[in-house]
ZAFI-12380 format. One record per residue: residue in one letter; z negated, y negated, x negated of N, C-alpha, C in turn. Coordinates in steps of 0.001 Angstrom, whole numbers, padded with zeros to 6 digits, always signed. Atoms other than C-alpha are relative to their C-alpha. Example, Ala and Ser with C-alpha at 12.3 -4.5 7.8 and 13.67 -1.06 7.14 Angstrom:
2
A+000000+001190-000890-007800+004500-012300+000000-001200-000900/S+000060+001190+000820-007140+001060-013670-000730-001090+000770/
# end
This chain:
45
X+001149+000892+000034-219902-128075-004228+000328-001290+000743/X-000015+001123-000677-220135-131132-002100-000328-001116-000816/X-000286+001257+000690-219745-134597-003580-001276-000579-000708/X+001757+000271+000229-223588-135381-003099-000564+000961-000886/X+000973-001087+000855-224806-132512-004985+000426-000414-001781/X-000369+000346+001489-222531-133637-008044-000662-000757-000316/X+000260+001630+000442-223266-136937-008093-002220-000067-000247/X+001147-000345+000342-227166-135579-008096+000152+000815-000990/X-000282-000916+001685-226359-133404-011070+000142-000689-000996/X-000266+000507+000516-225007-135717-012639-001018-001309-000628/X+000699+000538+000404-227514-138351-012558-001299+000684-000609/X+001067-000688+000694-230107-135811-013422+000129+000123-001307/X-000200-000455+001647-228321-134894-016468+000016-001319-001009/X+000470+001408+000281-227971-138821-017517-001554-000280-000313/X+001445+000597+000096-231665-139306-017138-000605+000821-000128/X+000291-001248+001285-232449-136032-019089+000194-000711-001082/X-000630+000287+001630-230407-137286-022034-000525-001126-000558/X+000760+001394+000252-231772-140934-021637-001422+000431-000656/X+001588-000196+000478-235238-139331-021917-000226+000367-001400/X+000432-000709+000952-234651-136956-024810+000853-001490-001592/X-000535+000877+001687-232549-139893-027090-001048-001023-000130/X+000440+000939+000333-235441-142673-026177-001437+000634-000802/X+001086-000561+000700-238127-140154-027368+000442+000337-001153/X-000619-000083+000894-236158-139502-030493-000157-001375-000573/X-000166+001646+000649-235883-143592-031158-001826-000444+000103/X+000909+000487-000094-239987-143634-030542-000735+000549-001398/X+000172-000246+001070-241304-143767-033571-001596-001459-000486/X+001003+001061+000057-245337-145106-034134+000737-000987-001734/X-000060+000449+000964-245284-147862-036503-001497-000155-000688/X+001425+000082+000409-248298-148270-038872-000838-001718+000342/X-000115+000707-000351-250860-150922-037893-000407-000827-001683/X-000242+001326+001269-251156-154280-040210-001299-000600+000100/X+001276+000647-000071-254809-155413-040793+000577-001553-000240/X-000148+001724+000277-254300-159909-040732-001526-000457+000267/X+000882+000791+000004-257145-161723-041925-000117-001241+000126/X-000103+001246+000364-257743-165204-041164-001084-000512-000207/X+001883+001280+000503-260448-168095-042377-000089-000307+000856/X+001098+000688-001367-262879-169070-039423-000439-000913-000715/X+000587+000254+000319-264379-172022-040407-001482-000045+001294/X+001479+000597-000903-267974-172822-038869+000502-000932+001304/X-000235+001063-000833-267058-176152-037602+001653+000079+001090/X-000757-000025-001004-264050-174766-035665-000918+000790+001277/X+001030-000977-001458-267011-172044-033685-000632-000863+000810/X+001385+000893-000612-269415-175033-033073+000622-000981+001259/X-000546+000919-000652-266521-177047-031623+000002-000037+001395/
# end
């Protein structure tokens, strides 16, 4: 095998593994309803 072909193997297989461990670490989180007080006299301002 020629040097170039490794060194393309190699990064392929790297950025395989990257893919399959960052999809493993993705994980939804649930979302967080936050209510806040509006007053009036801040809308009118």
């Amino acid at each position: 095998m020629s040097r170039s072909l490794v060194v393309l193997l190699v990064v392929v297989v790297v950025l395989v593994g990257g893919m399959f461990v960052l999809s493993g670490r993705a994980h939804e989180k649930p979302l967080t309803h936050v209510e806040k007080v509006v007053t009036l006299a801040n809308l009118q301002g």
